[in-house]
N, C-alpha and C positions, 0 to 999 in steps of 0.2 A: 230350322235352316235347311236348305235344298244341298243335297249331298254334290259335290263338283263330282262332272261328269270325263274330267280330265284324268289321265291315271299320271303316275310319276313320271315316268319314262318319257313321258310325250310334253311334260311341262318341262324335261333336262333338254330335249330336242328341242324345242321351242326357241328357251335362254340362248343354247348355243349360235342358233340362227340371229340372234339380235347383233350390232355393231358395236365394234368393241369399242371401248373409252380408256384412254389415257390420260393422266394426269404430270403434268414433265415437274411439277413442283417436290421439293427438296422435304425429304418428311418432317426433318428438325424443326424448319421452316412453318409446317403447316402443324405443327405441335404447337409451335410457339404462339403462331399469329390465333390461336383459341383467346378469348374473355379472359383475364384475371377469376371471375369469379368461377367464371364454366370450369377452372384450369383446378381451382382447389374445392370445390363442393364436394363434399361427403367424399373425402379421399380413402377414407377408411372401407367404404361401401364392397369394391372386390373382393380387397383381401378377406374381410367378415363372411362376404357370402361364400369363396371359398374353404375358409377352414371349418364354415355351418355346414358344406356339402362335406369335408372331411369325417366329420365329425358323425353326421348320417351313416354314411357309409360303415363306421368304423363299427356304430351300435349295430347295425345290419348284419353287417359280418360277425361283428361280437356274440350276436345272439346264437347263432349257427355255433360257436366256437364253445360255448356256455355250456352246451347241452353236450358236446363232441368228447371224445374218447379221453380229450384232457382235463373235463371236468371228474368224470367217471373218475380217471386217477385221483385226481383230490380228495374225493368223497370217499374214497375204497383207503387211500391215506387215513382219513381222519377217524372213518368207523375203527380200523385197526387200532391206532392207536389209543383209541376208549378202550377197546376191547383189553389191551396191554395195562391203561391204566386200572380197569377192574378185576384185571388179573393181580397184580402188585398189591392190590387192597385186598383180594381177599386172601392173599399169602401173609401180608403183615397182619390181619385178624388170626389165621388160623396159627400164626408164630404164640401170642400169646393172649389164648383162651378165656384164660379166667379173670380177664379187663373186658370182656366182652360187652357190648353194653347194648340194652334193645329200648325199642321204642313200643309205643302202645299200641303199633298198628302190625309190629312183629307176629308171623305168623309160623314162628316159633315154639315148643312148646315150651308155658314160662316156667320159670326157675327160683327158687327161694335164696334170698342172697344171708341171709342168719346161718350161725350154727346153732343145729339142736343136738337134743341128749344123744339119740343114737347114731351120731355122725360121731362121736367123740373116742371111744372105745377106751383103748389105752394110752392116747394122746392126753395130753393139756392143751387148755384154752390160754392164751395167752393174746393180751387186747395192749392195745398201742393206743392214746390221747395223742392227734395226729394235729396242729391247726390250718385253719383252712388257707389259702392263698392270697386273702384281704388281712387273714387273725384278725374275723369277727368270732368262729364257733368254731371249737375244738371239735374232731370227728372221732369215733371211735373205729379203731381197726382190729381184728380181729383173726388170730389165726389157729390151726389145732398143729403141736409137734409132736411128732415120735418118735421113739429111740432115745428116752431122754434118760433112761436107767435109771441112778440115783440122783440124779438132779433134781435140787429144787424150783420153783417154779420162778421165783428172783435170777437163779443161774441160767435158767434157760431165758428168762428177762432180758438180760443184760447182754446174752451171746447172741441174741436172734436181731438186738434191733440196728446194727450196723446190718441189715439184710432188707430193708424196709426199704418201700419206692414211691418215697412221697411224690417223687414230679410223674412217676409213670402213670398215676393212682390222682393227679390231679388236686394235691394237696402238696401243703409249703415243708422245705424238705429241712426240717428239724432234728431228724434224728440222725446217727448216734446223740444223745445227751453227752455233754462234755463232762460225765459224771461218774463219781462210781455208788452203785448199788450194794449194799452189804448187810445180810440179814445181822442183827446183832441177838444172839440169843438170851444173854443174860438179862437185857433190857426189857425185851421185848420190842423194839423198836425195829426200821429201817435205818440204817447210818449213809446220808448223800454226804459225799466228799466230792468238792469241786475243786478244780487247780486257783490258783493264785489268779492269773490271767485270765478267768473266764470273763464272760460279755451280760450275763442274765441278769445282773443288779442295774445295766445300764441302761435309762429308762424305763417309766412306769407301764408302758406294756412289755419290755423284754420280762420284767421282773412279777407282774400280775402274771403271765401266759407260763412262766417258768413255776411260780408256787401251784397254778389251777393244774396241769398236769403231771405235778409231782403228787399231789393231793388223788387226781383220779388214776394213774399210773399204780398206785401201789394201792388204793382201795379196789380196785378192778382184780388186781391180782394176789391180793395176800388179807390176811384178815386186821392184819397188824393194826392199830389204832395211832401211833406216834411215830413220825420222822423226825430222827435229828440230823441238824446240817453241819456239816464242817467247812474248812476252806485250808487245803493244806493239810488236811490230817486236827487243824484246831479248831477248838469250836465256834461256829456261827460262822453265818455267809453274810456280806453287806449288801444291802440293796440300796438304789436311789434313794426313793420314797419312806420306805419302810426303818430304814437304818439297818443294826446287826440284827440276823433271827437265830435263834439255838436250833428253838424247833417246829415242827407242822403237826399240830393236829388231822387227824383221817379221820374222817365220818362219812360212813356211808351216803353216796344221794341218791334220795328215792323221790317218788309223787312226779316227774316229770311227763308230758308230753313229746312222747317222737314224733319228728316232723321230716320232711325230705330237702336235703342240700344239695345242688346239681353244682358239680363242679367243671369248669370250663372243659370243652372239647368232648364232654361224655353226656351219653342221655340217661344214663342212668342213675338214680337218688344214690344219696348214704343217707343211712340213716341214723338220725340223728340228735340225744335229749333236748328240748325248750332249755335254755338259761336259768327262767325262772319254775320255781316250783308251784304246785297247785292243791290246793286242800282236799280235792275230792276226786274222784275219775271221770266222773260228771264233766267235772271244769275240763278237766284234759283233752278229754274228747270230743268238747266246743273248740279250745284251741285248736286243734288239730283241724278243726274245719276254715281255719284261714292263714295267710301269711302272717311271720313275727320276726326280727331281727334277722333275718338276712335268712329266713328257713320259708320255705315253700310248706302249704297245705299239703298233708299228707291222707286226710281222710276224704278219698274218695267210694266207701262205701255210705247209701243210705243209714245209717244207724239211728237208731232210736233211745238214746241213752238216758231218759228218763225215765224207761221202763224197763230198767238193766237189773238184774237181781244177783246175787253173790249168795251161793254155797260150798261149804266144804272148799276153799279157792277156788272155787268155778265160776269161772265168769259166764253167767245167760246174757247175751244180747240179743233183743229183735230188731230188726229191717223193718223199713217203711212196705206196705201192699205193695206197692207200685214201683219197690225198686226194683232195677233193671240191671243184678251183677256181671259182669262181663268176668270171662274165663280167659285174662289177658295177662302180661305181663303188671305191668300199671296197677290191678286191681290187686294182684300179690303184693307187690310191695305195702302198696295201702295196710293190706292185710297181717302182712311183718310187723308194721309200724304200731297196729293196734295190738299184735300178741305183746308187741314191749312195754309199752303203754300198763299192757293191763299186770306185767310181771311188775312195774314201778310200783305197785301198790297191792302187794304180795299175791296174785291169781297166778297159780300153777297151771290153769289150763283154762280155755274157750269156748262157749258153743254158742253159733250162734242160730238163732232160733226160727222157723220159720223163712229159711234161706231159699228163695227163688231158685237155682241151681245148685246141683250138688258138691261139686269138683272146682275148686281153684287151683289151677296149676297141682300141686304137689297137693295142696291141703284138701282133705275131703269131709266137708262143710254139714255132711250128715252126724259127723261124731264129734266126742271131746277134741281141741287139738292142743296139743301141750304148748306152753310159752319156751321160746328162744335161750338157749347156753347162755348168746354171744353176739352182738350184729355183725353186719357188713365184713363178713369172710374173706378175707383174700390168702391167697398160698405163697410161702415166703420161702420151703426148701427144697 
């Protein structure tokens, strides 16, 4: 198209020069006299296109305003306050330590959560049967105290466990025992005296989950063989199911498989025996290679237990060629879990043979390494 050769100026000179026109008609008038249809077609049509060009503009400007020194605020806002909340987090981790819990990708260096022989000195081990937060599996808890003079290890039983942090620990909060513990010496026994008004006979899991941790409670920590129960000071407690009981047999358990139980809000295992027992270490250490009753796989190393040999309670285990041990947190626990494993079934000590790496964590994988006091450590004073 042929550009006009007219400029603006000269087209407003032009207009002006034309005769003017007036119209003497009334505007209402000439509003009105429009068509019916001309009068209402597309009445909506202005107003739309002007709130479309609002609406332009606004994103237009918006954008300018997006990027401008009041976005900058919000964003300088929002990092701060990350910043605040990773602060708060890592004050309530460093408040208390020894709940600390890692993950496999921690680049940490990892840490054995058992106690062994030479952590013990002149302390006692003293182990808590904690149950879990469903009471599917009872957890073993584990602590070492000192300053206990002449106390006996029932005394220091019985004092420490109103001190216990089942909800802090992620486990269902049971303890105190509404009970009293009392060595009886002439018997030989344990003497449980329970008040009049207790709750344990009520219902077949109150009263199962109350005799299984009276059972591991005092075989963890006394050699005793027999508990008798009272109620009131007389003999026998009533249960639902069971009716009146005098007394508990204790028998040690052994032959089990440790496995890992994660319990809500933490990533780190307890660890913790199978239910059921197993005839051989063979079997144990198959089990341990998959999930059972609400326990997580705990053997994550290669092992090759079929060509496991036992001397003097030494346990030889080899690793597959091609296994690939990680020096990580994850692979220790594994590792805890098989030292218990292999104590279930009397091995005083580990090697394991032909190990890819030398060093796991704390354990150093070219020597014997002794089995576990005690699992899942926690500090109670």
């Amino acid at each position: 198209m042929k550009k006009s050769e007219w400029s603006d100026r000269e087209i407003e000179e032009l207009l002006r020069q034309m005769p003017k026109v007036k119209d003497h008609r009334n505007p209402i008038d000439m509003n009105q006299n429009f068509p019916f249809k001309k009068r209402n077609a597309f009445p909506w049509l202005v107003p739309s296109i002007a709130t479309a060009a609002a609406v332009f503009l606004c994103i237009i400007l918006g954008t300018k305003f997006i990027g401008g020194p009041t976005s900058q605020l919000f964003q300088e806002k929002s990092l701060n306050e990350k910043s605040l909340n990773q602060q708060i987090t890592l004050k309530k981790e460093n408040i208390q330590p020894k709940d600390q819990t890692f993950s496999g990708s921690d680049n940490r260096e990892p840490l054995k959560s058992s106690i062994y022989e030479n952590e013990v000195r002149k302390g006692k081990v003293i182990t808590y049967w904690i149950p879990d937060e469903q009471a599917q599996n009872i957890i073993p808890i584990s602590t070492i105290v000192h300053n206990i003079k002449n106390k006996s290890r029932l005394d220091v039983f019985n004092e420490k466990m109103a001190q216990l942090n089942e909800n802090e620990w992620g486990l269902d909060d049971f303890y105190p025992i509404n009970a009293d513990f009392n060595f009886n010496e002439k018997s030989g026994t344990v003497d449980v005296n329970v008040p009049a008004d207790h709750e344990y006979g009520k219902g077949s899991s109150n009263e199962l989950m109350f005799i299984n941790i009276i059972k591991k409670d005092i075989s963890s920590n006394s050699n005793v063989k027999k508990a008798r129960l009272f109620t009131d000071g007389k003999p026998g407690i009533e249960f639902g199911n069971t009716g009146i009981k005098n007394e508990i047999m204790i028998q040690p358990e052994r032959h089990h498989a440790y496995l890992f139980y994660y319990p809500n809000r933490h990533e780190s295992p307890y660890l913790v025996p199978s239910i059921e027992p197993f005839e051989n270490i063979r079997d144990a250490f198959k089990a341990m290679k998959k999930d059972r009753n609400g326990l997580k796989k705990s053997m994550h190393l290669k092992i090759k237990e079929n060509e496991l040999s036992i001397r003097n309670k030494v346990l030889y285990l080899p690793v597959e060629r091609d296994s690939k041990i990680k020096n990580d947190q994850l692979t220790v626990f594994s590792y805890e879990a098989l030292l218990l494993t292999a104590k279930e079934f009397g091995m005083e000590k580990v090697v394991i043979t032909d190990a890819p790496i030398k060093q796991i964590g704390p354990f150093d994988l070219t020597k014997e390494n002794k089995v576990p006091i005690a699992p899942n450590m926690r500090n109670i004073e």
